[in-house]
Backbone as a printed PyTorch tensor [residue, N CA C, xyz], in Angstrom:
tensor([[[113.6260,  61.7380, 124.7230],
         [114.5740,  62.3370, 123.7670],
         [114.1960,  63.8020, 123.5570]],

        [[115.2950,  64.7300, 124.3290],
         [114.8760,  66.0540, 124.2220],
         [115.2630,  66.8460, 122.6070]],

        [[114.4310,  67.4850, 121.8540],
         [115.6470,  67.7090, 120.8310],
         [116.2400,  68.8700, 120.8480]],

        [[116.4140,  69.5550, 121.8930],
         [117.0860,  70.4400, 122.3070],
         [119.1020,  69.7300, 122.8090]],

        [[118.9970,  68.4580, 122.8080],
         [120.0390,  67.7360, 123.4170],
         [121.0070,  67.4380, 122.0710]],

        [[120.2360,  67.5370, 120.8890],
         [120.8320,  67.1610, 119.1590],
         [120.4540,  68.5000, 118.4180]],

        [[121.6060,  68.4110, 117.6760],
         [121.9550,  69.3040, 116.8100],
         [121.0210,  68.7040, 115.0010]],

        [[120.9210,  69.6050, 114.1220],
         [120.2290,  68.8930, 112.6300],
         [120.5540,  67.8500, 112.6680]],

        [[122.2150,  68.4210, 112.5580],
         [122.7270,  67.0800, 111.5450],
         [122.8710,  65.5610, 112.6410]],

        [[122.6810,  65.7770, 113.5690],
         [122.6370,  64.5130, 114.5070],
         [121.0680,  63.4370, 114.0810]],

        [[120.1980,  64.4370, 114.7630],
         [118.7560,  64.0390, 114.2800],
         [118.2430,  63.7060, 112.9810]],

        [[119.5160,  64.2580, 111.6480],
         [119.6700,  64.0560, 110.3130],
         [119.9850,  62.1490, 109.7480]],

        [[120.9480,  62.1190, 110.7660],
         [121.7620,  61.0340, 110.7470],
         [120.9250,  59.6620, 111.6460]],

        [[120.2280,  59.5830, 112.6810],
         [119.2310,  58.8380, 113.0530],
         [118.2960,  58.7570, 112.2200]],

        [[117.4230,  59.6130, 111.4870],
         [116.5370,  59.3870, 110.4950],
         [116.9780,  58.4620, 109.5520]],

        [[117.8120,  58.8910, 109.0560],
         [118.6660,  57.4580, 108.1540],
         [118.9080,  56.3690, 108.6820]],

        [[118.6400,  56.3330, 109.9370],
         [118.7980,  54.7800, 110.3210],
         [117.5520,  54.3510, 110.7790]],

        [[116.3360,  55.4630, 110.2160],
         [114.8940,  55.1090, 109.9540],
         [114.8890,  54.9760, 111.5730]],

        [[114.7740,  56.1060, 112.5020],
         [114.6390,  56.1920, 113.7220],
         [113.2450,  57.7390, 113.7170]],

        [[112.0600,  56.8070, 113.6510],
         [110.8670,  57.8010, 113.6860],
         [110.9100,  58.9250, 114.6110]],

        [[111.7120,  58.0140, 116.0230],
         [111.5000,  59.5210, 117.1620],
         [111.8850,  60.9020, 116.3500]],

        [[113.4160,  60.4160, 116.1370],
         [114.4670,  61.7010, 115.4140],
         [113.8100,  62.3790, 114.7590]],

        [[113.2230,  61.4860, 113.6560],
         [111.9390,  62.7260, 112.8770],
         [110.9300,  63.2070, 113.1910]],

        [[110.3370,  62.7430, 113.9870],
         [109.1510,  63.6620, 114.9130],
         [109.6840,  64.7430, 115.6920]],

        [[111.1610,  64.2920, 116.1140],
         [111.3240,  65.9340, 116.6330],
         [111.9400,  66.6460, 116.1770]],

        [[112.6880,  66.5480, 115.3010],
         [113.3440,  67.4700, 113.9630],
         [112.1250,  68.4070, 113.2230]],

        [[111.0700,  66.8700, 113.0100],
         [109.5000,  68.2550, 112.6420],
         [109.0060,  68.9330, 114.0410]],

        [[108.9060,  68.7680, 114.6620],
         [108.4680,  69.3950, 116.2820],
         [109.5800,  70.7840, 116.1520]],

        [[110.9490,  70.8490, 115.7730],
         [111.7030,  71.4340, 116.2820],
         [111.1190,  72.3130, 115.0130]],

        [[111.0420,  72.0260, 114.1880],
         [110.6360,  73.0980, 112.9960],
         [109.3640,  73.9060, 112.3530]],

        [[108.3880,  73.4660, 113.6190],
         [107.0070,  73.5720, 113.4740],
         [106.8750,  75.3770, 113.6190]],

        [[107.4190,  76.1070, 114.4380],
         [107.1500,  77.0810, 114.5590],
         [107.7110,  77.9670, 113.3370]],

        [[108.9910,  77.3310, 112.4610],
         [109.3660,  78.1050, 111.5770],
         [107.7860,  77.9690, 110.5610]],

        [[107.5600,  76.9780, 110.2960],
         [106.9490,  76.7480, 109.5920],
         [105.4190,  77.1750, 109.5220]],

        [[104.9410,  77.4030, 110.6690],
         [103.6250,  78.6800, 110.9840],
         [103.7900,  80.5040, 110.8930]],

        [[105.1440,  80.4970, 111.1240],
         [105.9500,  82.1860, 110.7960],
         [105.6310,  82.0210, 109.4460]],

        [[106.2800,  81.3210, 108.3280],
         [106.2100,  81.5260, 107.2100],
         [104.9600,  81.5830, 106.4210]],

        [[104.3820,  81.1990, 107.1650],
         [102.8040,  80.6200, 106.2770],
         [101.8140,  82.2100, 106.8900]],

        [[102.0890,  82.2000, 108.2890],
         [101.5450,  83.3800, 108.7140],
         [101.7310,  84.8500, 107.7880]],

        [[103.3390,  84.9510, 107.6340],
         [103.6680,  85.7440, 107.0870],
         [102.9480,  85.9990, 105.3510]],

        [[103.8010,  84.9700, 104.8630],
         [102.9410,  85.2490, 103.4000],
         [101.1420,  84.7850, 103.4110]],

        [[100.1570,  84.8580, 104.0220],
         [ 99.0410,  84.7280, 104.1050],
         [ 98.6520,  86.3420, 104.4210]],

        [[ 99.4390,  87.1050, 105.0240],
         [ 99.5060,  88.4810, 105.3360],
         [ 98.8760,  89.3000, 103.6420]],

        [[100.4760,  88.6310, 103.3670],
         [100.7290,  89.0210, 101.4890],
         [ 99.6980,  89.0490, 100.7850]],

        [[ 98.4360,  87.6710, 100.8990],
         [ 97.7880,  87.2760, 100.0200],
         [ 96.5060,  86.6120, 101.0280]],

        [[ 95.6840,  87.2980, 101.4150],
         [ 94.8080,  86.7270, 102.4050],
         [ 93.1520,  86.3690, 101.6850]],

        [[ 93.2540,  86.7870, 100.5270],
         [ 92.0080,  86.3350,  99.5330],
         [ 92.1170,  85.6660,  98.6220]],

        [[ 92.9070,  84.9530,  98.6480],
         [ 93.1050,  84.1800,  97.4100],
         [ 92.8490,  82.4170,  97.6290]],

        [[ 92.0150,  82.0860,  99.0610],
         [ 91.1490,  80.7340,  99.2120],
         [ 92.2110,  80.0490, 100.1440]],

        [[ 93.0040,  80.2850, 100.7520],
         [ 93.7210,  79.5110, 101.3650],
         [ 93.6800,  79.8710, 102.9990]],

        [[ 94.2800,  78.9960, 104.1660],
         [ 94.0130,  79.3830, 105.0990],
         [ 95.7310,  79.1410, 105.4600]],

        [[ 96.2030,  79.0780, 107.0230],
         [ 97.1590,  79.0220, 107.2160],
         [ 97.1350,  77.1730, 107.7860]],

        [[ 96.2820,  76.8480, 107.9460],
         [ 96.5430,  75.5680, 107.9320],
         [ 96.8430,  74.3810, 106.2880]],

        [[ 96.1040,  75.2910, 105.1990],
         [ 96.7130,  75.0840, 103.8870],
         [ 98.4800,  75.0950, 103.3750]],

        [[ 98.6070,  76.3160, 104.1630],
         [100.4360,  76.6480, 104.3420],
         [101.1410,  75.7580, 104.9980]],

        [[100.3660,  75.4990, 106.1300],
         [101.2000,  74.5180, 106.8210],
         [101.4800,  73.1500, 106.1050]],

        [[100.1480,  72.2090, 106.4050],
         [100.2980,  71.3990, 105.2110],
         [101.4700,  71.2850, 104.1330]],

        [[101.6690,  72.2030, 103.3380],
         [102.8020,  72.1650, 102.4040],
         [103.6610,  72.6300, 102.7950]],

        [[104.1080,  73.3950, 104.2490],
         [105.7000,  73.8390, 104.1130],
         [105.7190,  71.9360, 105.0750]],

        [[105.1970,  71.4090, 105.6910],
         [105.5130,  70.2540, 106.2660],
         [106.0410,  69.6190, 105.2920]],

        [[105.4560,  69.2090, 103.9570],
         [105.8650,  69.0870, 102.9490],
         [107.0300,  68.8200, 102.2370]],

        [[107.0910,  70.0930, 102.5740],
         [108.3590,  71.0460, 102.2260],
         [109.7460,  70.4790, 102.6340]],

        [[109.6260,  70.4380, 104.0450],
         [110.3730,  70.2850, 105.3550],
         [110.6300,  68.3090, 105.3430]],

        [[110.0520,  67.6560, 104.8210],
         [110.2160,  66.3960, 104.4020],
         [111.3230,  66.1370, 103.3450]],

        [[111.0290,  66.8220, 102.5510],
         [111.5690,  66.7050, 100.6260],
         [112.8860,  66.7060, 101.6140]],

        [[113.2830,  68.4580, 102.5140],
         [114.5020,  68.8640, 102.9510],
         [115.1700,  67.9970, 103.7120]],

        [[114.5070,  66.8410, 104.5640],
         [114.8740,  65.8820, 105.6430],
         [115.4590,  64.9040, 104.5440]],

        [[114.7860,  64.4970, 103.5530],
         [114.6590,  63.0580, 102.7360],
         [116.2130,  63.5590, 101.3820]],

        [[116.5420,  64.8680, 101.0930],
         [117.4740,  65.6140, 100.2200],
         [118.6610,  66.0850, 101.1680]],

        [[118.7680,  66.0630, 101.9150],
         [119.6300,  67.1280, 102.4040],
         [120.8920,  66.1770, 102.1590]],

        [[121.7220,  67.4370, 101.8590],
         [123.3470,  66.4670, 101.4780],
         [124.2990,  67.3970, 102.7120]],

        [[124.7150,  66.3920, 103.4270],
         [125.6370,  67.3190, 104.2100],
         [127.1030,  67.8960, 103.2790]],

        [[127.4370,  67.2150, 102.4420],
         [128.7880,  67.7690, 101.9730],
         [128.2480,  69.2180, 100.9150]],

        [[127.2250,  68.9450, 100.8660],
         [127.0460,  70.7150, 100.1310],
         [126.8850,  71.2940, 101.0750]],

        [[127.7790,  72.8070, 100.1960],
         [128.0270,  74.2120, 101.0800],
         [127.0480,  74.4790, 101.6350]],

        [[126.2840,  74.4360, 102.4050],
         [124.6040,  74.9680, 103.2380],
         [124.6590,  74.5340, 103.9880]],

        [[123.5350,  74.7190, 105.5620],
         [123.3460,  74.3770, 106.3650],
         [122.1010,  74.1850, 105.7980]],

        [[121.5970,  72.7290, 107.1690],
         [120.3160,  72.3340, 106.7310],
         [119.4570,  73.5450, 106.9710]],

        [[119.3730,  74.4620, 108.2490],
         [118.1730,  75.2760, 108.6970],
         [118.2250,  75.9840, 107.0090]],

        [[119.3310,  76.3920, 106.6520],
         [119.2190,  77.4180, 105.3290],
         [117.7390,  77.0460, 103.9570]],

        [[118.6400,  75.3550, 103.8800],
         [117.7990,  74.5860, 103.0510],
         [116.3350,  74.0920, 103.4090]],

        [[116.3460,  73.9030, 104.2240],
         [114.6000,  73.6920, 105.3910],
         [113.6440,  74.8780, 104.5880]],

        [[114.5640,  75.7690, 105.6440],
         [113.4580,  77.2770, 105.3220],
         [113.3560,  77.2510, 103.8400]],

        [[114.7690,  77.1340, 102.6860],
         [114.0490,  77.1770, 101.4610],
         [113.1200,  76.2200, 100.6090]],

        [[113.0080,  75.1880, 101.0480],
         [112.5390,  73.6570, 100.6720],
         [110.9000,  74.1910, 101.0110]],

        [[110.6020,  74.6980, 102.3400],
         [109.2480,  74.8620, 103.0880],
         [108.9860,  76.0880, 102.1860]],

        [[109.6230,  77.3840, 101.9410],
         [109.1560,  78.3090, 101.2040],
         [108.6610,  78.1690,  99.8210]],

        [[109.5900,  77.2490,  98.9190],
         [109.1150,  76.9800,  97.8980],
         [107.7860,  76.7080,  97.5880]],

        [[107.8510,  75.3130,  98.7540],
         [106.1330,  74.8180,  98.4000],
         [105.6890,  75.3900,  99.0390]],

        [[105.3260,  76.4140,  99.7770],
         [104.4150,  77.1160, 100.0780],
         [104.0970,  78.3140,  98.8110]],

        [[104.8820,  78.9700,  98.2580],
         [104.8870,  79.7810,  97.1300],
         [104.2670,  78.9340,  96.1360]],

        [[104.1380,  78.1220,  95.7640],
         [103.9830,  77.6840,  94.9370],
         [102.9350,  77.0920,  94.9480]],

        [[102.1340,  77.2010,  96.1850],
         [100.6250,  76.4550,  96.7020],
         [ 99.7680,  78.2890,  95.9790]],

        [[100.4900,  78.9250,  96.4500],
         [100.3130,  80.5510,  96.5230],
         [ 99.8760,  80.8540,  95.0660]],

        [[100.9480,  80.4700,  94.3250],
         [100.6490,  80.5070,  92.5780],
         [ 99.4880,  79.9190,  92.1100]],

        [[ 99.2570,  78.4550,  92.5640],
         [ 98.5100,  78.0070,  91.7800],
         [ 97.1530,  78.5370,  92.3700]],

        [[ 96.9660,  78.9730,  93.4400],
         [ 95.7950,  79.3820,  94.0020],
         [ 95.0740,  80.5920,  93.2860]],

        [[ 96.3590,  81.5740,  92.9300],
         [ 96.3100,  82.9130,  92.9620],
         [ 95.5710,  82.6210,  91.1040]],

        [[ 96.0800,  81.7390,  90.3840],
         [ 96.2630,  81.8670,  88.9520],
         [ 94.4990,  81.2670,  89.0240]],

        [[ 94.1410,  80.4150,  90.0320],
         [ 92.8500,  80.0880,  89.5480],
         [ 91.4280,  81.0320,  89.7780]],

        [[ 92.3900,  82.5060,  90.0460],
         [ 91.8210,  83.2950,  90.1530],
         [ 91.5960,  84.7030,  88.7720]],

        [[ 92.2750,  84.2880,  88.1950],
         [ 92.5680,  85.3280,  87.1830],
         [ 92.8440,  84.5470,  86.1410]],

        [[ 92.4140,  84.9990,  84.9590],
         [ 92.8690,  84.3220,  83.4170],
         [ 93.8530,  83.3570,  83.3480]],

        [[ 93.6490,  82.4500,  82.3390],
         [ 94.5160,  82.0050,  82.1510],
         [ 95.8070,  82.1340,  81.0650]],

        [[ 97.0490,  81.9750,  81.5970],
         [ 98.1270,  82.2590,  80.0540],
         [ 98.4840,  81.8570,  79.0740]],

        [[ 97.1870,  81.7240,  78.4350],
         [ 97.3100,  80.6380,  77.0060],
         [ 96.5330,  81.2400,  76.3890]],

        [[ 96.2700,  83.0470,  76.0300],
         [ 95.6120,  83.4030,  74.7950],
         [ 97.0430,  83.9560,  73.9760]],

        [[ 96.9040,  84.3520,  73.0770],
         [ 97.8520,  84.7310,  71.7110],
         [ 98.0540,  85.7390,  72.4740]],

        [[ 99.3900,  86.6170,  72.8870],
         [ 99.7840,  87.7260,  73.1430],
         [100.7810,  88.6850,  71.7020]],

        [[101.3460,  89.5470,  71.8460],
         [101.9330,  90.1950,  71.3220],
         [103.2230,  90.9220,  71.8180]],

        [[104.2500,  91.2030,  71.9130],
         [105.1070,  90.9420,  72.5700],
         [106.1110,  92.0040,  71.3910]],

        [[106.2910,  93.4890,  72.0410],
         [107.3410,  94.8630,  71.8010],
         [108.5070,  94.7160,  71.6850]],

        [[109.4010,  94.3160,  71.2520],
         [110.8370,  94.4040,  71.6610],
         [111.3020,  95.9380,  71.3330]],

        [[111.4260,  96.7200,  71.4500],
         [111.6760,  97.8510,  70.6960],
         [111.4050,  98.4730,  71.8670]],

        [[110.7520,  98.3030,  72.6160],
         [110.0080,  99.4650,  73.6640],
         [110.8800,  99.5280,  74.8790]],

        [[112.2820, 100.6600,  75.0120],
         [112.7320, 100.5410,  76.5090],
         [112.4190, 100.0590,  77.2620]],

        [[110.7220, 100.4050,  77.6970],
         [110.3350, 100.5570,  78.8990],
         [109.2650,  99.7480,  78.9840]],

        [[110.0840,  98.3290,  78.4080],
         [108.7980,  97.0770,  78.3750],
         [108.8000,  96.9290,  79.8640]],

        [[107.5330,  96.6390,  80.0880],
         [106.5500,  95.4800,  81.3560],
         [105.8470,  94.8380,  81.0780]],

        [[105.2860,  94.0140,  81.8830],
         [105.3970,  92.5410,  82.2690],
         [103.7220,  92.7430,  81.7030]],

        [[103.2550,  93.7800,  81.7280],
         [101.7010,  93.7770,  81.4640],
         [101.6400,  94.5530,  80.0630]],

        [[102.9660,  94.6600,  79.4970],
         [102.5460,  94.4280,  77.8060],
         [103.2080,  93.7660,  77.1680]],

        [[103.8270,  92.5650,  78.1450],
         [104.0310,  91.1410,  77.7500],
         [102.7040,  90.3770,  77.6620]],

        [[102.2980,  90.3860,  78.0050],
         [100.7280,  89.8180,  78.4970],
         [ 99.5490,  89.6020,  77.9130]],

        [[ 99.9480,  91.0450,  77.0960],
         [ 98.4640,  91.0530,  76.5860],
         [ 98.6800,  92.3240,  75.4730]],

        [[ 98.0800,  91.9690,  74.4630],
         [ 97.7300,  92.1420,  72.6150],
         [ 98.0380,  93.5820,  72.7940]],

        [[ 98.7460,  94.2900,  72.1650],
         [ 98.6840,  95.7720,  71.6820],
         [ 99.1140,  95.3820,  70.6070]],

        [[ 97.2950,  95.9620,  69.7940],
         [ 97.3090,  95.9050,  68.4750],
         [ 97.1900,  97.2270,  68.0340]],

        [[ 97.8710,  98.0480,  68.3330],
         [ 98.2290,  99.5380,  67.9210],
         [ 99.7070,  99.6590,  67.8500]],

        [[100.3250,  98.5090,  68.2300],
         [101.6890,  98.5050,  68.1470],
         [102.3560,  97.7010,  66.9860]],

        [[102.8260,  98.5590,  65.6770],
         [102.9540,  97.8620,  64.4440],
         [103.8490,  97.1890,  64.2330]],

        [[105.0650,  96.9640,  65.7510],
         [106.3650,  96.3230,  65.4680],
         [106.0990,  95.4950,  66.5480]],

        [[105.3970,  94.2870,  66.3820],
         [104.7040,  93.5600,  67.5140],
         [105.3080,  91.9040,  66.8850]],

        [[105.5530,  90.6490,  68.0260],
         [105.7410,  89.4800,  67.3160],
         [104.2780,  88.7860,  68.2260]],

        [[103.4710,  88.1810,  67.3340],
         [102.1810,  87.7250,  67.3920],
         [102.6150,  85.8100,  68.4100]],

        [[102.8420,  85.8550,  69.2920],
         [102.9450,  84.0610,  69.8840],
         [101.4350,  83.7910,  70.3150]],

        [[101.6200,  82.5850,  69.6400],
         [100.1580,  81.9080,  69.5820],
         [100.4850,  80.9380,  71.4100]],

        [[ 98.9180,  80.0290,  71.2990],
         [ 99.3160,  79.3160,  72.6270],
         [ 99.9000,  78.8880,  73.1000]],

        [[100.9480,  78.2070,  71.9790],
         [101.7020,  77.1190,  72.0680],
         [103.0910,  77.9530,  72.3760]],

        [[103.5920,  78.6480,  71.6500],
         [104.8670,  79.4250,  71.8320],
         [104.6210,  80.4680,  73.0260]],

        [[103.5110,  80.6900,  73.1690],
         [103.4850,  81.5500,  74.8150],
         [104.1730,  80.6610,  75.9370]],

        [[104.0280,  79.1300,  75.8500],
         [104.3090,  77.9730,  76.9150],
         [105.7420,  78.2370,  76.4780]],

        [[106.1020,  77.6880,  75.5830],
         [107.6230,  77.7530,  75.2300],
         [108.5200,  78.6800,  75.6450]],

        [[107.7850,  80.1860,  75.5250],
         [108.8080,  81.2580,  75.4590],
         [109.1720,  81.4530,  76.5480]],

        [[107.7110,  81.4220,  77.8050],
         [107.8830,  81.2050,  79.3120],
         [108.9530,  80.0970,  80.2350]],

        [[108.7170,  78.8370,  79.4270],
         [109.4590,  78.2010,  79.7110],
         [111.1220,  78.1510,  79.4420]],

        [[111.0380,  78.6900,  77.9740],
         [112.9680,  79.2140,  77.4520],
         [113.3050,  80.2690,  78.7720]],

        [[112.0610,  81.6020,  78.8570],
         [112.4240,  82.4270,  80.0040],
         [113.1940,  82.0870,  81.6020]],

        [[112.5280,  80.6970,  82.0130],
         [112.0240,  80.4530,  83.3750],
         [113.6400,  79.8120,  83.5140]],

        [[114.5250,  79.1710,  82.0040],
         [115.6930,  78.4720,  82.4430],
         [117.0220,  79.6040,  82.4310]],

        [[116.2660,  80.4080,  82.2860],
         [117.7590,  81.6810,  82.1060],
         [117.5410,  82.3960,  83.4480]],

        [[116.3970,  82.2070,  84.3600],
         [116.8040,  82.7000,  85.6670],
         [117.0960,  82.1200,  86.7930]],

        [[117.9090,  82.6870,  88.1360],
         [118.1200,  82.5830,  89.2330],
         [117.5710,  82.1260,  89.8340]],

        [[117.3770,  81.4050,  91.1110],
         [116.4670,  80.5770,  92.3010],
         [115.5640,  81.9490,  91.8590]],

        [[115.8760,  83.1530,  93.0430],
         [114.9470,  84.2070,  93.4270],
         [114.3010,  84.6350,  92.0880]],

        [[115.1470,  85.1310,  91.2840],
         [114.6090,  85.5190,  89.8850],
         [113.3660,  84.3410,  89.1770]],

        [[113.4350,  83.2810,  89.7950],
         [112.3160,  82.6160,  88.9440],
         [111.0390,  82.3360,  90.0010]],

        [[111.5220,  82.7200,  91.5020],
         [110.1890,  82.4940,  92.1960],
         [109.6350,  84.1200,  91.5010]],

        [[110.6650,  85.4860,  92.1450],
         [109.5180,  86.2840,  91.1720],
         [109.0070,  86.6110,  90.0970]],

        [[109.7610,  85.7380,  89.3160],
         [109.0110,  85.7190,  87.5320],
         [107.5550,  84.9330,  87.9410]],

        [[107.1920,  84.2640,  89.0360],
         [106.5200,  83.1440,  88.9790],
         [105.4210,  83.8650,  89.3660]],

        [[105.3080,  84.8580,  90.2110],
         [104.4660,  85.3530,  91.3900],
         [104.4030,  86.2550,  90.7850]],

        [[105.2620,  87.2820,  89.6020],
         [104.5970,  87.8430,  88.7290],
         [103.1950,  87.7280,  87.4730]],

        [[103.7870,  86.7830,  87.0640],
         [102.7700,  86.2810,  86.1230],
         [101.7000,  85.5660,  86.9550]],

        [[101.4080,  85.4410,  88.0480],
         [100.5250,  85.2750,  89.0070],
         [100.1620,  86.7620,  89.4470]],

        [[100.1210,  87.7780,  89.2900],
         [ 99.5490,  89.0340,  88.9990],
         [ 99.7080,  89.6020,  90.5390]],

        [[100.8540,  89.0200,  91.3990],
         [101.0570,  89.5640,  92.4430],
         [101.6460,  91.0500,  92.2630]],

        [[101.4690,  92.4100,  92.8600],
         [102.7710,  93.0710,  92.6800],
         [103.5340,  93.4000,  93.1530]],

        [[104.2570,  94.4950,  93.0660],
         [105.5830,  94.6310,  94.1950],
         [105.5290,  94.2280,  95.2450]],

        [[105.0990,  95.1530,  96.2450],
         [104.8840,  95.1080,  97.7970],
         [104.5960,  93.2260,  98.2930]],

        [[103.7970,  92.8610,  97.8800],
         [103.2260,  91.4950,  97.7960],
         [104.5760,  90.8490,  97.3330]],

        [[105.3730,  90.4360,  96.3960],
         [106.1960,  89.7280,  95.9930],
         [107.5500,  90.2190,  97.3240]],

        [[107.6520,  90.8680,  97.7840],
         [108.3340,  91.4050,  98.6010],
         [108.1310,  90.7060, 100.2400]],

        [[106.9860,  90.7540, 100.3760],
         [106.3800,  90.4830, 101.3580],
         [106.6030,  88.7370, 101.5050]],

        [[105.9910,  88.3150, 100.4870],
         [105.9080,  86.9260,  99.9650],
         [107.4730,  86.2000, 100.3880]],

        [[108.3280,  87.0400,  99.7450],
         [109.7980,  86.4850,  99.4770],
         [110.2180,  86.4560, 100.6420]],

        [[109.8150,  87.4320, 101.5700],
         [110.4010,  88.1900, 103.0220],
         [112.0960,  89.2500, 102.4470]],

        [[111.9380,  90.0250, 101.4210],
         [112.8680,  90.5870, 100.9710],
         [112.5780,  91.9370, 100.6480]],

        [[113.4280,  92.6690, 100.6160],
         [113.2970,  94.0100, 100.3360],
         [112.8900,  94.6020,  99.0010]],

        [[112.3010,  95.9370,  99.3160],
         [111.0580,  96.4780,  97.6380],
         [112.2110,  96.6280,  96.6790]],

        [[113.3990,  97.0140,  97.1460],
         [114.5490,  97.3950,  96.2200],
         [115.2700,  95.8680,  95.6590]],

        [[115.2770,  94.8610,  96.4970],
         [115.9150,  93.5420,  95.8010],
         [115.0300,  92.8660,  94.6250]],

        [[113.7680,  93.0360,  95.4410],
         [112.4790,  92.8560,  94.0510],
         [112.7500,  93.5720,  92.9420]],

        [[112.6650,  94.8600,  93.1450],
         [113.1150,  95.4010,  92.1240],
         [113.9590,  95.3110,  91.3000]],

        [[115.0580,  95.3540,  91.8820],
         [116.1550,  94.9680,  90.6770],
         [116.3520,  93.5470,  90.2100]],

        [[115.6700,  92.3850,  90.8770],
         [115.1990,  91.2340,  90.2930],
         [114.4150,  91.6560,  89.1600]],

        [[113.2230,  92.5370,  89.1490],
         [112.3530,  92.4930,  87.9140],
         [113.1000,  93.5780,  86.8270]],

        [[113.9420,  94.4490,  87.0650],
         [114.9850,  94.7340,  86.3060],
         [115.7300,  93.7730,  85.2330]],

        [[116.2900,  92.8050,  86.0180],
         [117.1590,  91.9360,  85.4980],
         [116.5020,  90.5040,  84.7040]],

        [[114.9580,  90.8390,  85.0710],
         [114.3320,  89.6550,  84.6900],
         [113.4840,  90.2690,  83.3120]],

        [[113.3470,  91.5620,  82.9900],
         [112.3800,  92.2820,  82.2090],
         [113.7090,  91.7270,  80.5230]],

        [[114.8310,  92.5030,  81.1600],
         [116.7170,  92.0960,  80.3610],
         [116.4270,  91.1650,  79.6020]],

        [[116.4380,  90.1570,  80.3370],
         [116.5740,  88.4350,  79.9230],
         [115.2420,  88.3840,  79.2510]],

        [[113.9490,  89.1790,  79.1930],
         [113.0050,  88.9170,  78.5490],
         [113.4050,  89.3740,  77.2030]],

        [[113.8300,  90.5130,  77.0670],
         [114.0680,  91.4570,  76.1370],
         [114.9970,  90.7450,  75.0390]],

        [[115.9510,  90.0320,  75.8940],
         [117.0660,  89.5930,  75.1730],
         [115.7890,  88.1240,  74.6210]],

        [[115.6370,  87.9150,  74.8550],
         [114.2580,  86.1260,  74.1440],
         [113.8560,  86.8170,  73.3220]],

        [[113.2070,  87.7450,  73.6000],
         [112.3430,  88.3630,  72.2730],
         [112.9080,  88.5840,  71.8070]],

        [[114.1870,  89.1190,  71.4450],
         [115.0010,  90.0150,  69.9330],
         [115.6280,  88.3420,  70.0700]],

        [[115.7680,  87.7200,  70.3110],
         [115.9130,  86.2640,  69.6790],
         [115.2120,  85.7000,  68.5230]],

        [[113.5920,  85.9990,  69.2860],
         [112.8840,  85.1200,  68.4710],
         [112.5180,  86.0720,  67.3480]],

        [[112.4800,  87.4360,  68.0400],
         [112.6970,  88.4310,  66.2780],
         [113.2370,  88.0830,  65.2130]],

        [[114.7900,  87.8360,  65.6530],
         [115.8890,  87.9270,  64.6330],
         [115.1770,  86.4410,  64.0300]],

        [[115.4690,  85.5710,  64.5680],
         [114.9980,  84.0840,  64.0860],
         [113.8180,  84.0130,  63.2870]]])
């Protein structure tokens, strides 16, 4: 069984009839995407304890969830959903790696609304020289992140994610496989939606 002879959705449709070949070569057929990607973002982030056989591991993963989910009547093609299914968990192997490297986000921060030209690193952390400050303890730091995380976009919440994982530009760019300017105006639009939580929890 060549799988050059079947198309996804053929080799999609044998799996469901629990035909192991089909899935051994549907993963065979997808193995090389799946070393590009891992190669690639390991580029991004090459100290942070992981190897590319760690990547692999989870975009295989990945590439399962996408075999075992895939709905043909939604608008997508499977390759679309593959690659994003395998990226996810690989990003997200990336996060937790990266975070057990740096502090954790559960001290009391302080948090500007007032300040145009808020960032993400005086979201973060205490400016106690700043007298129009709202004080979130541990517990409402989880919350506020989490109220944050449901008001954004697929992309907008992998780079909210890989932000607060202390990646920066270039790296989140790299990571995503997307351009410094789409990042950008992701963390534009994601700084907004912060701004707008906080004069929430102001007013409230």
């Amino acid at each position: 069984m060549d799988y050059r002879d079947y198309n996804d959705y053929e080799l999609i449709s044998y799996i469901n009839e629990n035909n192991e070949e089909a899935n051994n070569i549907l993963i065979k057929k997808y193995e090389p995407l799946i070393h590009s990607i891992a190669n690639r973002m390991l580029k991004s982030c090459p100290y942070i304890g992981l190897d590319e056989s760690d990547l692999v591991q989870e975009g295989m993963i990945g590439l399962n969830h996408a075999i075992s989910y895939f709905n043909e009547q939604r608008d997508i093609i499977f390759y679309t959903y593959a690659k994003a299914c395998i990226e996810r968990k690989m990003i997200n192997t990336i996060i937790a790696a990266k975070r057990l490297k740096h502090r954790a986000l559960n001290e009391s921060i302080s948090l500007n609304v007032d300040d145009e030209d808020i960032s993400f690193d005086k979201i973060l952390k205490d400016e106690q020289s700043n007298p129009e400050r709202i004080v979130v303890d541990e517990v409402e730091t989880e919350k506020l992140i989490e109220a944050i995380r449901l008001t954004l976009t697929d992309f907008e919440l992998q780079v909210f994610e890989l932000m607060l994982s202390y990646f920066k530009y270039g790296e989140i760019a790299e990571i995503l496989d997307k351009d410094k300017k789409q990042v950008d105006n992701a963390m534009q639009r994601i700084k907004n939606k912060v701004r707008e939580k906080l004069i929430e929890i102001k007013n409230n």
